[in-house]
Biopython code that builds the backbone (N, CA, C, O; Angstrom):
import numpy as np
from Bio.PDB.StructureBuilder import StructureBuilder

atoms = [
    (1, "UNK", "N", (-15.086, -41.543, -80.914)),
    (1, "UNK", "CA", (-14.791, -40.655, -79.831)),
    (1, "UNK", "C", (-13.642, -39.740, -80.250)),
    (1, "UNK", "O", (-12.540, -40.235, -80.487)),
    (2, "UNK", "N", (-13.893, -38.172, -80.372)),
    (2, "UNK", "CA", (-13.026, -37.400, -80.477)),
    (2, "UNK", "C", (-12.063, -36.971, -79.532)),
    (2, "UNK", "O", (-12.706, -36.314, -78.713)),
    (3, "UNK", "N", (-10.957, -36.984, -79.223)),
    (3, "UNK", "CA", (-10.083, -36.237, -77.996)),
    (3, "UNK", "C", (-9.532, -34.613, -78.940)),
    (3, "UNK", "O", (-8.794, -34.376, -79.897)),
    (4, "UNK", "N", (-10.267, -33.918, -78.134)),
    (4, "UNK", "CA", (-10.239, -32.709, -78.938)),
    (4, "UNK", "C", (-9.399, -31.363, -77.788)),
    (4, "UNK", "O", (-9.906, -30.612, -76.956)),
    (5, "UNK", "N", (-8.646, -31.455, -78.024)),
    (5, "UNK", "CA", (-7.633, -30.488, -76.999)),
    (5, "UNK", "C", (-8.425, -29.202, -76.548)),
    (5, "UNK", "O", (-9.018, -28.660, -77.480)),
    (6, "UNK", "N", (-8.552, -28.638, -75.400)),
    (6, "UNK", "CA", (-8.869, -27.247, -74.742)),
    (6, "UNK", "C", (-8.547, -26.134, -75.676)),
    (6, "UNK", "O", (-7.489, -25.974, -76.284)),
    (7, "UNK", "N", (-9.465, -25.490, -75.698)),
    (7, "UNK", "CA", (-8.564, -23.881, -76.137)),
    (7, "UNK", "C", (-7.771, -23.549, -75.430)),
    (7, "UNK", "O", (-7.956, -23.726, -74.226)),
    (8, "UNK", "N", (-6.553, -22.925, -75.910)),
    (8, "UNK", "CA", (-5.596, -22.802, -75.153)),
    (8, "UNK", "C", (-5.798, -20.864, -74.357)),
    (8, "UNK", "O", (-6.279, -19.918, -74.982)),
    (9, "UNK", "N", (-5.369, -20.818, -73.185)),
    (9, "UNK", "CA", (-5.983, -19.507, -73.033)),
    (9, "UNK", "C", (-4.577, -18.213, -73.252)),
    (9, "UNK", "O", (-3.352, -18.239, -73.136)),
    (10, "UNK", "N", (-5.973, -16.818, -73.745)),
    (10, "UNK", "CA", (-4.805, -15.969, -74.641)),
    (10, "UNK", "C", (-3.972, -15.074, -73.193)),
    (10, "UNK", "O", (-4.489, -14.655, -72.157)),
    (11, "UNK", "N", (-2.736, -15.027, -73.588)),
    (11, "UNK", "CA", (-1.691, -14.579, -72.287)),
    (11, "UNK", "C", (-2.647, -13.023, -72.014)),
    (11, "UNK", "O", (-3.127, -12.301, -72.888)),
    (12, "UNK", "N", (-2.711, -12.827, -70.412)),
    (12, "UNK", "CA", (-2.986, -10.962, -70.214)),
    (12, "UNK", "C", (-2.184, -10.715, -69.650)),
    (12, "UNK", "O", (-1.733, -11.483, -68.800)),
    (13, "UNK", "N", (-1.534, -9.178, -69.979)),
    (13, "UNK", "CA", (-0.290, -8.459, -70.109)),
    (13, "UNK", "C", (-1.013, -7.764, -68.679)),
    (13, "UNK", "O", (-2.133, -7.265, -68.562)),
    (14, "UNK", "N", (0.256, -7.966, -67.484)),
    (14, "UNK", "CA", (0.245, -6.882, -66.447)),
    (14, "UNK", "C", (-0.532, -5.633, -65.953)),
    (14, "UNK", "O", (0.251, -4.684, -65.903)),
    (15, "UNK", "N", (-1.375, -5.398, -65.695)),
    (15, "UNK", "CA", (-1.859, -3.784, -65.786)),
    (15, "UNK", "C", (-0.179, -3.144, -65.333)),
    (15, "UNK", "O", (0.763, -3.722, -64.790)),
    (16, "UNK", "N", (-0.325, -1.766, -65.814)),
    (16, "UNK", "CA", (0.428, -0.811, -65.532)),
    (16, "UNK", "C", (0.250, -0.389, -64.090)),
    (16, "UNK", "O", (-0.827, -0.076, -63.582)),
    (17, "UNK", "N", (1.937, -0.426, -63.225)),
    (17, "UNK", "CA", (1.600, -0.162, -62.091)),
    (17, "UNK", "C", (1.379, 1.474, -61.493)),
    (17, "UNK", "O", (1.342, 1.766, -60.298)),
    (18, "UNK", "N", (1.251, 2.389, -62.579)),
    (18, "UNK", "CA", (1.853, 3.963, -62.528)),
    (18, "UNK", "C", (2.324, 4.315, -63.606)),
    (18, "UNK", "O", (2.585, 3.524, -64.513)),
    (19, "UNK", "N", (2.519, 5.688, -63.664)),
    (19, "UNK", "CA", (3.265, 6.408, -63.639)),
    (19, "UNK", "C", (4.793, 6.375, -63.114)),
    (19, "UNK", "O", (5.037, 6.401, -61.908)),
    (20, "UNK", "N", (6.034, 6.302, -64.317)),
    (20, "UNK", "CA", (7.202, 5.736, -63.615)),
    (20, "UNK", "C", (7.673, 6.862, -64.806)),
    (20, "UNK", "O", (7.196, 7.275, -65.863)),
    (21, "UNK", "N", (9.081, 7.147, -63.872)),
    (21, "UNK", "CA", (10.293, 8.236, -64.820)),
    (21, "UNK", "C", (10.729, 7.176, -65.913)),
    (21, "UNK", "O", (10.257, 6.051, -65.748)),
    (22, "UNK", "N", (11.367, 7.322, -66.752)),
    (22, "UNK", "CA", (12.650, 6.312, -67.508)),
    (22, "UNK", "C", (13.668, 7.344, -67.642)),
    (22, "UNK", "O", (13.583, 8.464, -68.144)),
    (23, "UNK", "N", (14.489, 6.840, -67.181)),
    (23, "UNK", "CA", (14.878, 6.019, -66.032)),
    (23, "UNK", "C", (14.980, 6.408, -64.800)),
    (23, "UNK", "O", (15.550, 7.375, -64.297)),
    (24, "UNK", "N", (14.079, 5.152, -64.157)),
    (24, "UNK", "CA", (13.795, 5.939, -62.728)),
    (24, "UNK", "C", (14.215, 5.867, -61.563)),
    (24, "UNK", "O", (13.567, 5.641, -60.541)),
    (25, "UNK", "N", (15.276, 6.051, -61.682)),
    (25, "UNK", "CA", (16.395, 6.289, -60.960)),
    (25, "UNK", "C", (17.960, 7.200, -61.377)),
    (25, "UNK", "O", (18.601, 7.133, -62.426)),
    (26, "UNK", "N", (18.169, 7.803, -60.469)),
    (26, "UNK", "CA", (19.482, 8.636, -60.610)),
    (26, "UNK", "C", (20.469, 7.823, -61.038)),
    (26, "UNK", "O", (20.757, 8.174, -62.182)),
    (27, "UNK", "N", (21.069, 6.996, -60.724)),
    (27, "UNK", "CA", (21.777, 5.945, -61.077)),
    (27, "UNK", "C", (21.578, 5.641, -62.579)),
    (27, "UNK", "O", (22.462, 5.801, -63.421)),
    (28, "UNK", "N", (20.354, 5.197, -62.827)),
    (28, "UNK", "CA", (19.996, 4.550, -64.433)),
    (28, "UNK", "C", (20.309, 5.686, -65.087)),
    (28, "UNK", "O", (20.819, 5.487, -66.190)),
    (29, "UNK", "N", (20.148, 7.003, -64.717)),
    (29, "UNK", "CA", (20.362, 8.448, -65.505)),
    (29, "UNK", "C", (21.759, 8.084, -65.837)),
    (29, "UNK", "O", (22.185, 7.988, -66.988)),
    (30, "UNK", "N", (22.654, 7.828, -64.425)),
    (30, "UNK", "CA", (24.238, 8.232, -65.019)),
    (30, "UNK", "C", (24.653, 7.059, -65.397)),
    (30, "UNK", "O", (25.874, 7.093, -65.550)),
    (31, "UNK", "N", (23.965, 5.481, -65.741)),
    (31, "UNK", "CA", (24.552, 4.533, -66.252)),
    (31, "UNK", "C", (24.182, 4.936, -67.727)),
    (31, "UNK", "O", (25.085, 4.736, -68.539)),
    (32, "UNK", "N", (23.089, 5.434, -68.182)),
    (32, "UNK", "CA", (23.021, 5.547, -69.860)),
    (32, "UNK", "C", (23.928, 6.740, -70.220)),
    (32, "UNK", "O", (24.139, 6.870, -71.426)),
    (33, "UNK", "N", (24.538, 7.691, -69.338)),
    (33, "UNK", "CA", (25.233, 8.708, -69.375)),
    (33, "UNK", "C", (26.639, 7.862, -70.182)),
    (33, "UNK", "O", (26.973, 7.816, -71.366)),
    (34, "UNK", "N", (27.268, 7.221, -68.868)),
    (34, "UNK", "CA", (28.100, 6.190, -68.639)),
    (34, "UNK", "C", (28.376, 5.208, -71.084)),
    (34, "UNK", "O", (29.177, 5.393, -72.001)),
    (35, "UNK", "N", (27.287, 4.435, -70.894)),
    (35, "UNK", "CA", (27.376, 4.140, -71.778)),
    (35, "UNK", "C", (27.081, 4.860, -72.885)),
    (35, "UNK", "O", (27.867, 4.401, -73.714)),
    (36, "UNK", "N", (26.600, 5.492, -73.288)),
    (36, "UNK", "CA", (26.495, 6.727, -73.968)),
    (36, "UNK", "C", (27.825, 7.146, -74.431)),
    (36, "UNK", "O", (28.077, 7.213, -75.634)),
    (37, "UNK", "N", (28.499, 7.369, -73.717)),
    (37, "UNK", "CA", (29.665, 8.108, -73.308)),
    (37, "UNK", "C", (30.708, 6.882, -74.095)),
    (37, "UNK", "O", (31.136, 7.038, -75.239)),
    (38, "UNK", "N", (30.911, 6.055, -73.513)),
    (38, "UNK", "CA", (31.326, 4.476, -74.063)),
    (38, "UNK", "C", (31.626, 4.426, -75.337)),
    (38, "UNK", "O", (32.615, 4.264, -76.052)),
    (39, "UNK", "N", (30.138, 4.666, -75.449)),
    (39, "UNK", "CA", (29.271, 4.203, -77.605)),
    (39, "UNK", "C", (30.616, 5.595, -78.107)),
    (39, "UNK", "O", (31.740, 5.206, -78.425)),
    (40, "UNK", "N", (30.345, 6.872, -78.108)),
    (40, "UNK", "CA", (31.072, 7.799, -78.383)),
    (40, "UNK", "C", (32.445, 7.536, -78.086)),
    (40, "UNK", "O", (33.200, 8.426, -78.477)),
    (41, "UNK", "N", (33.016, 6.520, -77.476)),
    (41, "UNK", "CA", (34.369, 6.518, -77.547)),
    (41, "UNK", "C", (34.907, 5.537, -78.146)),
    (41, "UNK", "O", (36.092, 5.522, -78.479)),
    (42, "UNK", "N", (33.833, 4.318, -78.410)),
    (42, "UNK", "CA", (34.402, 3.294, -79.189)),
    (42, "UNK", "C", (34.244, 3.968, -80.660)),
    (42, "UNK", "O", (35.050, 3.583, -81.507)),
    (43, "UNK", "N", (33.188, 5.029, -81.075)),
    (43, "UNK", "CA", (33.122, 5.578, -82.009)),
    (43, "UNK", "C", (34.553, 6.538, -82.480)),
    (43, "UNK", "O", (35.079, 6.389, -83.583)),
    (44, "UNK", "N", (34.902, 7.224, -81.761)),
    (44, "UNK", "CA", (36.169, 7.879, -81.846)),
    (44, "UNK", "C", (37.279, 7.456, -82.114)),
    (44, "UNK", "O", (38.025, 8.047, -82.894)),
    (45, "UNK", "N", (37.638, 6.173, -81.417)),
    (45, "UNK", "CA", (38.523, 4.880, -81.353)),
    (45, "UNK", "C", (38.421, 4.579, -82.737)),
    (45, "UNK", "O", (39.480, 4.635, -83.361)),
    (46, "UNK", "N", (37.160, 4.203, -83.505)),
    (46, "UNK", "CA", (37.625, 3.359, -84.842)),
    (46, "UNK", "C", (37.967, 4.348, -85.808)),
    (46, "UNK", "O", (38.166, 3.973, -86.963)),
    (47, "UNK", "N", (38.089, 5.805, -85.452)),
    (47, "UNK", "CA", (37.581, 6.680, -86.493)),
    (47, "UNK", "C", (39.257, 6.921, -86.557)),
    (47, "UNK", "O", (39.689, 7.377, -87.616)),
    (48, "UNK", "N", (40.078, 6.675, -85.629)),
    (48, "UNK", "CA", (41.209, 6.449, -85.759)),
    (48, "UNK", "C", (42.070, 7.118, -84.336)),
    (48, "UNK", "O", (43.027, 6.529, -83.834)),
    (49, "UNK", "N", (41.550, 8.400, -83.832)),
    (49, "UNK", "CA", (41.791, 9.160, -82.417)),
    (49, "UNK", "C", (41.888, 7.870, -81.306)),
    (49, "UNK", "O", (41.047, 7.851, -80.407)),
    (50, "UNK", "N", (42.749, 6.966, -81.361)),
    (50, "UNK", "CA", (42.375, 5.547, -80.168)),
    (50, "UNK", "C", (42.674, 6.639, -78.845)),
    (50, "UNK", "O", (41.799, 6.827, -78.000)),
    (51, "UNK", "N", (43.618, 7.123, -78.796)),
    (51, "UNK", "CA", (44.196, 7.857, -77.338)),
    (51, "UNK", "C", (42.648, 8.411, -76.585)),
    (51, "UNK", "O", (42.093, 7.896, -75.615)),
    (52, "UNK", "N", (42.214, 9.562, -77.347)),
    (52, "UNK", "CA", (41.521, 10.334, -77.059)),
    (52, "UNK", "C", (39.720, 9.453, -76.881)),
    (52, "UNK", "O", (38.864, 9.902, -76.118)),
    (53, "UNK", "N", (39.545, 8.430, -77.597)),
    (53, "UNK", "CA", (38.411, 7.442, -77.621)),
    (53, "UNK", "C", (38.896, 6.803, -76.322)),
    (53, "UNK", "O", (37.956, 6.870, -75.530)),
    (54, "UNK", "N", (39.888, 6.248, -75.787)),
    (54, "UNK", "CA", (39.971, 5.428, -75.116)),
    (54, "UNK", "C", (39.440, 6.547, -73.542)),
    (54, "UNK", "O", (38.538, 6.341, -72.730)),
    (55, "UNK", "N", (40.490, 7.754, -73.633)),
    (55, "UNK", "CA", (40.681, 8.396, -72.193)),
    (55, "UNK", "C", (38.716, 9.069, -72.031)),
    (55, "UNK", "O", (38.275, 9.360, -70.919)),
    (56, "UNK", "N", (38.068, 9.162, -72.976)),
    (56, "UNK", "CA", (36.577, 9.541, -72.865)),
    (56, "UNK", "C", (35.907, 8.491, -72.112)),
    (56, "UNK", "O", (35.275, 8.782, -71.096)),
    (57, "UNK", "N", (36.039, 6.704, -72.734)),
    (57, "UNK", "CA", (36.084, 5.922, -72.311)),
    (57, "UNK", "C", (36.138, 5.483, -70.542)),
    (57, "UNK", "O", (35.351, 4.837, -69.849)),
    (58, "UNK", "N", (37.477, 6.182, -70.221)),
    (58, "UNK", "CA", (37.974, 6.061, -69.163)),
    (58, "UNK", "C", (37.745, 6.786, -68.017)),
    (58, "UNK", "O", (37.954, 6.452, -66.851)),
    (59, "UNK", "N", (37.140, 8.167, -68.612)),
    (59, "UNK", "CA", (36.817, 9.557, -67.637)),
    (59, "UNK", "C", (35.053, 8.583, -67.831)),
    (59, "UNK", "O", (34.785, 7.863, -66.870)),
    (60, "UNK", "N", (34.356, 8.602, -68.607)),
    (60, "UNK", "CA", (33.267, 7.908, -68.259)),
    (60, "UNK", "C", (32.864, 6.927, -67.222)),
    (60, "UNK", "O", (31.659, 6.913, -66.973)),
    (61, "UNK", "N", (33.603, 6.121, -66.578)),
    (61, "UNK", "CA", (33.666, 4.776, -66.303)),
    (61, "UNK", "C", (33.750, 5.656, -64.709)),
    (61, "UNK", "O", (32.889, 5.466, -63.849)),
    (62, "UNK", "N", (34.902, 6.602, -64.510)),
    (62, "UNK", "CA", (34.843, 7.026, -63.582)),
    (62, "UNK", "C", (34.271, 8.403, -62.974)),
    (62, "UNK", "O", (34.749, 9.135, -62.108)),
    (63, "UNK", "N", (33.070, 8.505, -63.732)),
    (63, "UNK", "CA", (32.082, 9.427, -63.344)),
    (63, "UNK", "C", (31.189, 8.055, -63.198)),
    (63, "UNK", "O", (30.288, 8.484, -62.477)),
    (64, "UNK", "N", (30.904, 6.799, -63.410)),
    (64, "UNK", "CA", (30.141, 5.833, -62.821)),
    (64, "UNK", "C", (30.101, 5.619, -61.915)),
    (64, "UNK", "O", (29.023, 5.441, -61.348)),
    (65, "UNK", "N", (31.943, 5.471, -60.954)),
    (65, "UNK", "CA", (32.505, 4.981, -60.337)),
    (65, "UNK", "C", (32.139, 5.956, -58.994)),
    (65, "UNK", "O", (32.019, 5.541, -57.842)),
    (66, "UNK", "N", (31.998, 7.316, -59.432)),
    (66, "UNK", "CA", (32.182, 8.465, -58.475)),
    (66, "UNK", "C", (30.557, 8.314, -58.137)),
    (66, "UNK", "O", (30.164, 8.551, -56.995)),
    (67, "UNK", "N", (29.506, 7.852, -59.331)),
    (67, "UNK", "CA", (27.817, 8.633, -58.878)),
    (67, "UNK", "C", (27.668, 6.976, -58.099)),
    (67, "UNK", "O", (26.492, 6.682, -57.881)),
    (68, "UNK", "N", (28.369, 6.247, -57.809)),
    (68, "UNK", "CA", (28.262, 4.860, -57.504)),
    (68, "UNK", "C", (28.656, 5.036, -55.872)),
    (68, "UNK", "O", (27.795, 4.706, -55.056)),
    (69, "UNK", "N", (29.465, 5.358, -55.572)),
    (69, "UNK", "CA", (29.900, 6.120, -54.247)),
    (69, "UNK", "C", (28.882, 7.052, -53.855)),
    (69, "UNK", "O", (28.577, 7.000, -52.664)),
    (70, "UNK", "N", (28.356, 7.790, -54.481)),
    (70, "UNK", "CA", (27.520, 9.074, -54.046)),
    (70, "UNK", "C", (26.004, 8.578, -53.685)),
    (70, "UNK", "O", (25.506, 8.718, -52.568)),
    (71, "UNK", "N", (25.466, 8.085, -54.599)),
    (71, "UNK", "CA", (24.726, 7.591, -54.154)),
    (71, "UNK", "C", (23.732, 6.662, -53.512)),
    (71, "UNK", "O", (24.128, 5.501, -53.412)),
    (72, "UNK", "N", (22.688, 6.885, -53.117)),
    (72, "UNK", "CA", (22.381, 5.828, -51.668)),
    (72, "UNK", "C", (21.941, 4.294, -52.554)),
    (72, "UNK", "O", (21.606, 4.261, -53.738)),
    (73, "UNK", "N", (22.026, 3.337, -51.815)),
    (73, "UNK", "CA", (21.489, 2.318, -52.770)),
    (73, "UNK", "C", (20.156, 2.166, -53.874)),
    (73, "UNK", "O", (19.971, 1.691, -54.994)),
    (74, "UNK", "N", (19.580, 2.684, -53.111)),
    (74, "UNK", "CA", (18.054, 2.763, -53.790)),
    (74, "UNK", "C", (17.849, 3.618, -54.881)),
    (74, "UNK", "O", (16.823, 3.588, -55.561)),
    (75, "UNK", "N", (18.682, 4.291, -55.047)),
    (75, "UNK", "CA", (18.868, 5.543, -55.862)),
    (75, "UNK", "C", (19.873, 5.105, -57.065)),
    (75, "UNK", "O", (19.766, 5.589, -58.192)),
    (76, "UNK", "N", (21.256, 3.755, -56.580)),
    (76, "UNK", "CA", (22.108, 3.785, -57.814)),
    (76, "UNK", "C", (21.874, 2.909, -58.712)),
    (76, "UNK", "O", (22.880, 2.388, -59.195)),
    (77, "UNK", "N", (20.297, 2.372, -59.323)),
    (77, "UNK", "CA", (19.421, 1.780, -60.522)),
    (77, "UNK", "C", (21.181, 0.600, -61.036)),
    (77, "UNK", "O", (22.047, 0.096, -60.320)),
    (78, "UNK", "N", (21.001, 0.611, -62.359)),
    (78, "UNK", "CA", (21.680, 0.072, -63.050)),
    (78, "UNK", "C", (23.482, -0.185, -62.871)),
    (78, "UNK", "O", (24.256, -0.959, -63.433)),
    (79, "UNK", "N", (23.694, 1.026, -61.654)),
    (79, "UNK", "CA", (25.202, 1.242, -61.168)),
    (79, "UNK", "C", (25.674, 0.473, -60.300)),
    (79, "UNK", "O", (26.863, 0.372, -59.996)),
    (80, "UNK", "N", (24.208, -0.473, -59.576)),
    (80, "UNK", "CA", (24.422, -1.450, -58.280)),
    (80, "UNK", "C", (24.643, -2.537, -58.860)),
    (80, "UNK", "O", (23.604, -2.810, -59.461)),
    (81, "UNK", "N", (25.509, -3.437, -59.056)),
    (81, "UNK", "CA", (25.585, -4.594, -59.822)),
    (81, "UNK", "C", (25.988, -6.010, -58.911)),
    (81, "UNK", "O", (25.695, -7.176, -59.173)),
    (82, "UNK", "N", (26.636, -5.557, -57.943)),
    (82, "UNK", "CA", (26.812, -6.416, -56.664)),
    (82, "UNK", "C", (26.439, -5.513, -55.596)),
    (82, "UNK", "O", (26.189, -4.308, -55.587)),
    (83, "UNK", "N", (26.485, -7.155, -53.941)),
    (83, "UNK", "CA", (26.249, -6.660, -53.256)),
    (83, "UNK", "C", (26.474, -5.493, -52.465)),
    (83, "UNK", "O", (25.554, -4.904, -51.897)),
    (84, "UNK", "N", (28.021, -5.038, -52.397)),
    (84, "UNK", "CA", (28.592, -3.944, -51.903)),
    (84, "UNK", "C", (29.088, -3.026, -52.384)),
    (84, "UNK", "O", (30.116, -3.302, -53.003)),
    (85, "UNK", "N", (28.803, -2.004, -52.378)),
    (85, "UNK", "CA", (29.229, -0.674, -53.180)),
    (85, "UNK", "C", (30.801, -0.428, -53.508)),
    (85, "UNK", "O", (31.329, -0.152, -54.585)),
    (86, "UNK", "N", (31.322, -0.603, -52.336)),
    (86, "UNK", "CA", (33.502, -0.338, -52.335)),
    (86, "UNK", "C", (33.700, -1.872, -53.675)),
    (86, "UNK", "O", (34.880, -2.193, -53.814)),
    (87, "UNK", "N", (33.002, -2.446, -54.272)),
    (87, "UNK", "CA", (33.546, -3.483, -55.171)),
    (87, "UNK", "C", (32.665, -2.980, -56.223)),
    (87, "UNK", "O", (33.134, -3.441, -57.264)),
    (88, "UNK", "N", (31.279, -2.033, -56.596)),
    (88, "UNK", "CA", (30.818, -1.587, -57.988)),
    (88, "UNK", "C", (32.320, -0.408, -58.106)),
    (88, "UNK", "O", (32.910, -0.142, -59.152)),
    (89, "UNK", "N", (32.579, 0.013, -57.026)),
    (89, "UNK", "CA", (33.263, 1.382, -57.115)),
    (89, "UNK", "C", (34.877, 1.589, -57.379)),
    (89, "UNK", "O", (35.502, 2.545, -57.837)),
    (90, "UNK", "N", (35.311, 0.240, -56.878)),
    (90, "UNK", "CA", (36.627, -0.627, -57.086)),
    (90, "UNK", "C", (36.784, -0.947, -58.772)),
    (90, "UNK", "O", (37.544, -0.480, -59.620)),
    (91, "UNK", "N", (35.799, -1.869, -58.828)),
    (91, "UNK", "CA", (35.393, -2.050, -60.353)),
    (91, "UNK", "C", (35.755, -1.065, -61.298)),
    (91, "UNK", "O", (36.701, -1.059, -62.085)),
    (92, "UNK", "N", (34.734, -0.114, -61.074)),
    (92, "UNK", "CA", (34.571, 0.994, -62.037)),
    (92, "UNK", "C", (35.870, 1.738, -62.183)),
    (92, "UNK", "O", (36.632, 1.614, -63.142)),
    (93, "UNK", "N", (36.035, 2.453, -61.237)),
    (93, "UNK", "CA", (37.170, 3.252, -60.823)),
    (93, "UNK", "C", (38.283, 2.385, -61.310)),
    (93, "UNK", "O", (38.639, 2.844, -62.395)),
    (94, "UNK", "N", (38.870, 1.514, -61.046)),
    (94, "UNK", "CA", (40.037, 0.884, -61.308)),
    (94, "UNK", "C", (39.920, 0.400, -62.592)),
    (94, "UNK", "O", (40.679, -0.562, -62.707)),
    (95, "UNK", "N", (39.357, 0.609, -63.544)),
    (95, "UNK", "CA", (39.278, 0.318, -65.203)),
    (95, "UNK", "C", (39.232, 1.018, -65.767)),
    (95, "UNK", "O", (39.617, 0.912, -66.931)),
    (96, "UNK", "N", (38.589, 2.470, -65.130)),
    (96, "UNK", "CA", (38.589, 3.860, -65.924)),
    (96, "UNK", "C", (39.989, 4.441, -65.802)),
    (96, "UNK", "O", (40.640, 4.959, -66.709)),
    (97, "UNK", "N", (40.347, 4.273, -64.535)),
    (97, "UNK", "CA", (42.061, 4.718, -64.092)),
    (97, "UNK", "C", (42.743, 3.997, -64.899)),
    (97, "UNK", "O", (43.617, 4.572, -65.547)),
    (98, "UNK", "N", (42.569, 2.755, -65.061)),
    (98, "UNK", "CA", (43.795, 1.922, -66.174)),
    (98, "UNK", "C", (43.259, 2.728, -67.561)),
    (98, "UNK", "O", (44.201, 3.174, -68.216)),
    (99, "UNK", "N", (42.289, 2.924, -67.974)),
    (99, "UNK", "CA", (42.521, 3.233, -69.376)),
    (99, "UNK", "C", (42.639, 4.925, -69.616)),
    (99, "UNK", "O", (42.606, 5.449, -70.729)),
    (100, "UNK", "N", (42.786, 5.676, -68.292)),
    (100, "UNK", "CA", (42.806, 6.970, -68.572)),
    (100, "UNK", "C", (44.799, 6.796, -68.491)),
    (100, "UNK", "O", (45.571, 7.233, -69.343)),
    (101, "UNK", "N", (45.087, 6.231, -67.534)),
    (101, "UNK", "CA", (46.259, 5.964, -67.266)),
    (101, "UNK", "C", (46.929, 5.315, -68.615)),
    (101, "UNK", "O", (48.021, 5.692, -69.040)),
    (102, "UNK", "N", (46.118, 4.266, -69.252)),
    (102, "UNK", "CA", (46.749, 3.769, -70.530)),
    (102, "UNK", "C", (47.048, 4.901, -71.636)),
    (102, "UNK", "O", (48.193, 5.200, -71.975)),
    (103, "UNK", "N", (45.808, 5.535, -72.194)),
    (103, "UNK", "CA", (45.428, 6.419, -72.988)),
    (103, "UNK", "C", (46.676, 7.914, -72.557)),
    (103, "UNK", "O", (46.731, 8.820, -73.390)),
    (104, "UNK", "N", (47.416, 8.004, -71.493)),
    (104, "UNK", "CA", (48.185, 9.064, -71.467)),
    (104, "UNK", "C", (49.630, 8.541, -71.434)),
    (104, "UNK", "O", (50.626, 9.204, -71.724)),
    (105, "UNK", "N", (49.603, 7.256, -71.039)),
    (105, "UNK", "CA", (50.931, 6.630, -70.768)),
    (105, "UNK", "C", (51.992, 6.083, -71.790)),
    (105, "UNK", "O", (53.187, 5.970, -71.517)),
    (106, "UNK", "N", (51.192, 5.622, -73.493)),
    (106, "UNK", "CA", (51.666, 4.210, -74.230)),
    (106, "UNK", "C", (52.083, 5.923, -75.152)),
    (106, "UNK", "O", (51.246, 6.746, -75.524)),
    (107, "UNK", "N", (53.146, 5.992, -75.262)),
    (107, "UNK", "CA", (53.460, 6.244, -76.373)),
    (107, "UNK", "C", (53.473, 6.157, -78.427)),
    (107, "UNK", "O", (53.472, 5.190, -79.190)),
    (108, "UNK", "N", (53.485, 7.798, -78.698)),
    (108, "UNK", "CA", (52.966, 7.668, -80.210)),
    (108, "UNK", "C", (53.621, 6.620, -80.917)),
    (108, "UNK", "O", (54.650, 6.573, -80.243)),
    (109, "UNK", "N", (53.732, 5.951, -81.585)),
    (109, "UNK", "CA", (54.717, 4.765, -82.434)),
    (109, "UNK", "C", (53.882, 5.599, -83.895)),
    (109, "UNK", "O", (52.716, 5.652, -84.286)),
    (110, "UNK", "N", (54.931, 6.050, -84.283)),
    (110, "UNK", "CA", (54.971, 6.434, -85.763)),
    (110, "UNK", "C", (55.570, 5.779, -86.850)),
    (110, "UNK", "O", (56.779, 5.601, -86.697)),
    (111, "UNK", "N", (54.918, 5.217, -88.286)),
    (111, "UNK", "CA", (55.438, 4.428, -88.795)),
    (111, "UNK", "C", (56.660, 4.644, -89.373)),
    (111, "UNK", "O", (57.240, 3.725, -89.953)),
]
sb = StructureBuilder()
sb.init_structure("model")
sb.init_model(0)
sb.init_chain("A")
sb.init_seg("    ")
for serial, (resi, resn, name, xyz) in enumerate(atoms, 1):
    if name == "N":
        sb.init_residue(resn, " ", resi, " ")
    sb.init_atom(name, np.array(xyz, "f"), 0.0, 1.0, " ", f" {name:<3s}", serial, name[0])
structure = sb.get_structure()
């Protein structure tokens, strides 16, 4: 007597529900903006400009902070990260302000 296992069955992939933007939502637009923006400042940062990498950094975070406020929930994709907007916007805003605030504040130290 053989015990001979089932074929196992092959996975089917979702049909496509539409036609969809990428990214489809206003929000997802200004979060890849957002990081985008980021990538280019950590890029700037190692290249040796830290001041000027950091405050790009920082003006980024709070153009997140601002399209996070602006727009309606359904609309802010990747920018909604918790439940209430005054804490994505708290968030944002108050980290971009510390490092725009850092980036103008710490003085040159020359060797």
């Amino acid at each position: 007597m053989s015990h001979e296992l089932p074929p196992e069955p092959t996975p089917q992939l979702p049909a496509p529900l539409g036609p969809h933007r990428v990214p489809s939502t206003y929000g997802g637009l200004v979060y890849l903006v957002v990081v985008v923006a980021n990538g280019v400042g950590l890029v700037v940062v190692a290249l040796g400009a830290w001041r000027r990498g950091v405050g790009i950094m920082g003006v980024a975070l709070l153009v997140g902070a601002v399209a996070r406020l602006l727009l309606p929930d359904r609309d802010a994709g990747m920018l909604r990260v918790r439940r209430h907007r005054w804490i994505d916007v708290l968030m944002l805003g108050g980290v971009g302000a510390a490092l725009v605030f850092l980036a103008v504040v710490i003085p040159d130290q020359t060797p």
